[in-house]
NUVOPA-929301 format. One record per atom (N, C-alpha, C): x, y, z. Coordinates in steps of 0.05 Angstrom, whole numbers, plus 5000, padded with zeros to 4 digits. Example, Ala and Ser with C-alpha at 12.3 -4.5 7.8 and 13.67 -1.06 7.14 Angstrom:
2
NODE:X:Y:Z
NODE:5264:4886:5156
NODE:5246:4910:5156
NODE:5264:4934:5156
NODE:5257:4955:5142
NODE:5273:4979:5143
NODE:5258:5001:5157
end
This chain:
76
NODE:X:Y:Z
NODE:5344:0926:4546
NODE:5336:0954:4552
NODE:5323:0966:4527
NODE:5302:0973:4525
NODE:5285:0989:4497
NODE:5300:1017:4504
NODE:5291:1030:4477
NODE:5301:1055:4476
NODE:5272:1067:4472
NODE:5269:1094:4482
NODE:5246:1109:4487
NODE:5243:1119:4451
NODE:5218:1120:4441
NODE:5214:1128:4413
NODE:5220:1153:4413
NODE:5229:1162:4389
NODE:5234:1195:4389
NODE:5218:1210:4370
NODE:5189:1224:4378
NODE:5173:1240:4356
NODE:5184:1260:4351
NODE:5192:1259:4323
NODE:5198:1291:4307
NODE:5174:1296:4290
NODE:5177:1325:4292
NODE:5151:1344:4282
NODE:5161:1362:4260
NODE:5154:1355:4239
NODE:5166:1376:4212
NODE:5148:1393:4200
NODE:5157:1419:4196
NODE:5131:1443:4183
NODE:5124:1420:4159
NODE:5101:1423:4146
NODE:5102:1414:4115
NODE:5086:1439:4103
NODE:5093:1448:4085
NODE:5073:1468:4060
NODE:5059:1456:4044
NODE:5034:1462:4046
NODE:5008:1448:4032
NODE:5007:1470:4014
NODE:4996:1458:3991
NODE:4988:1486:3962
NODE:4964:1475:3946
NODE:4938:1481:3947
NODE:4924:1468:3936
NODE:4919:1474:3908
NODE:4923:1449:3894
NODE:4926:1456:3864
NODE:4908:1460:3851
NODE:4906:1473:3829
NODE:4878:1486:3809
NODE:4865:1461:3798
NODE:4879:1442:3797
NODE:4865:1424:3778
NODE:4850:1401:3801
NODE:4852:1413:3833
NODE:4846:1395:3848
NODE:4873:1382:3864
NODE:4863:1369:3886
NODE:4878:1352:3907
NODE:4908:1376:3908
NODE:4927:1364:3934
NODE:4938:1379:3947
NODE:4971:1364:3941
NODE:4990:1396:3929
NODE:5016:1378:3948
NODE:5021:1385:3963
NODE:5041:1374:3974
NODE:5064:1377:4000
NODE:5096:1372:3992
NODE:5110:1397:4006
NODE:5132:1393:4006
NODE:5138:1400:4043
NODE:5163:1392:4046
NODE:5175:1394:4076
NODE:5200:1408:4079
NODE:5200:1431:4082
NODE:5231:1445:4077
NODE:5256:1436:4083
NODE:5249:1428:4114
NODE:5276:1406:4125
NODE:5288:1389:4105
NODE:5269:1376:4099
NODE:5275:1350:4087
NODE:5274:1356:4053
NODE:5304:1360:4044
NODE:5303:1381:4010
NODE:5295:1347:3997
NODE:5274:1355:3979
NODE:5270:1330:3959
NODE:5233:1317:3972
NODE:5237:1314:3998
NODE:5209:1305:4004
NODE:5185:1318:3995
NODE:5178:1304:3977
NODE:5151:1318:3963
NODE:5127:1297:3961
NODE:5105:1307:3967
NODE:5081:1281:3964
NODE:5054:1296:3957
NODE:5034:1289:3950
NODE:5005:1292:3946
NODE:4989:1276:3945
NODE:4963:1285:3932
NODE:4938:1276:3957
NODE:4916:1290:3934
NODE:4904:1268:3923
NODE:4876:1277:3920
NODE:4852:1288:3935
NODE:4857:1277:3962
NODE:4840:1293:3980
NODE:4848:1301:4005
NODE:4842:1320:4029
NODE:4849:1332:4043
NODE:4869:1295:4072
NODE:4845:1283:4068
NODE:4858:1253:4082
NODE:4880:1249:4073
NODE:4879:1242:4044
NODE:4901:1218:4032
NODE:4921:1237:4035
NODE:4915:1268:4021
NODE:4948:1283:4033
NODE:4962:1278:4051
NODE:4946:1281:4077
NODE:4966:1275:4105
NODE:4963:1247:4110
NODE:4961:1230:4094
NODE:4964:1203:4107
NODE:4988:1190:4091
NODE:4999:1206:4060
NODE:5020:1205:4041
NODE:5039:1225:4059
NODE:5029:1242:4072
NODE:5051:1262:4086
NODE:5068:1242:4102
NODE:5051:1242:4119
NODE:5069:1214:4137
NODE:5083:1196:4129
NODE:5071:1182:4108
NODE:5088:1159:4098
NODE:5113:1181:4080
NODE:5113:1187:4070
NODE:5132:1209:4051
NODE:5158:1222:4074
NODE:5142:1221:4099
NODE:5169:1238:4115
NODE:5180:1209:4129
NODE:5167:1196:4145
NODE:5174:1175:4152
NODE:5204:1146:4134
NODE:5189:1154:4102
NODE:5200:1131:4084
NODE:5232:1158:4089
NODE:5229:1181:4091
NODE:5258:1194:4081
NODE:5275:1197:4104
NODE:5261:1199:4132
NODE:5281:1189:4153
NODE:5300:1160:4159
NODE:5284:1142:4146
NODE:5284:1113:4144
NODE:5306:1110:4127
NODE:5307:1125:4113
NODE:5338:1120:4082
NODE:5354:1144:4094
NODE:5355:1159:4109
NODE:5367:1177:4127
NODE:5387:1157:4135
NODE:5371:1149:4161
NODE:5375:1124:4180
NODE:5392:1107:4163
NODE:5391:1087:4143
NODE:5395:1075:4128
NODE:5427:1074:4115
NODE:5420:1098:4110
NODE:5450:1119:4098
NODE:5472:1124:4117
NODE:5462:1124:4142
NODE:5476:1136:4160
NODE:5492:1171:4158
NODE:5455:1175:4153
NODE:5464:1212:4151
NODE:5446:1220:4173
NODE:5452:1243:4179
NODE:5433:1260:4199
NODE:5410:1264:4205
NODE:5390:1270:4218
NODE:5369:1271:4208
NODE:5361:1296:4211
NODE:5352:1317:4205
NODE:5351:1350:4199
NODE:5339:1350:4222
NODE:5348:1369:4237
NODE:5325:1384:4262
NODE:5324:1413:4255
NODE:5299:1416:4258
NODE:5275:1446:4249
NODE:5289:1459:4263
NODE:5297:1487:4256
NODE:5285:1513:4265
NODE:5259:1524:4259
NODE:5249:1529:4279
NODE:5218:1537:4263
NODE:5226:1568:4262
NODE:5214:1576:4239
NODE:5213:1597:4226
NODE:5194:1611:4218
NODE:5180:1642:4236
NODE:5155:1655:4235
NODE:5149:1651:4205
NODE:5127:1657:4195
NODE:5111:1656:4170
NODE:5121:1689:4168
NODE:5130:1698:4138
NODE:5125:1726:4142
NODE:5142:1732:4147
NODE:5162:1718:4168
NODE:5197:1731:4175
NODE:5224:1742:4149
NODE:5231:1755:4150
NODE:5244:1769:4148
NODE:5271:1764:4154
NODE:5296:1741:4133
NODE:5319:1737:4139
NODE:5344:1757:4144
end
C-alpha cells in the first residue's frame, strides 16, 4: 500500500541584502535560514533548506510545525 505524499507550504521572508543576493528565513521552522545570490538560486536553496530541516525533523522524531498563516501587518 503507498502512502499519498503530503505537500506542506511554509511562509518564507525574503530581505534583499545591500551588498546584493537575498536571504531567507522561515518562521515556522526557528533556525531555517538560507540565501541566494540570485533571485533562482534563493528559491532553489529555499527548498533544499526547508526540505533538509523536515528530513532531521522526521529523523529526530519531532513534529513537524504546521503554519498558522498570519496577516502581514496584524496586530497580536
Amino acid at each position: 500500500m503507498q502512502s499519498k505524499a503530503t505537500k506542506l507550504k511554509f511562509t518564507v521572508l525574503v530581505e534583499k541584502n545591500e551588498e546584493g543576493g537575498y536571504t531567507v528565513t522561515v518562521p515556522s521552522l526557528p533556525g531555517c535560514i538560507t540565501q541566494g545570490d540570485t533571485w533562482n538560486e534563493t528559491i532553489a536553496n529555499t527548498s533544499e533548506a526547508i526540505a533538509g530541516y523536515i528530513e532531521a525533523l522526521r529523523t529526530l522524531g519531532k513534529p513537524i510545525p504546521i503554519e498558522i498563516p498570519v496577516e502581514v501587518g496584524a496586530t497580536l
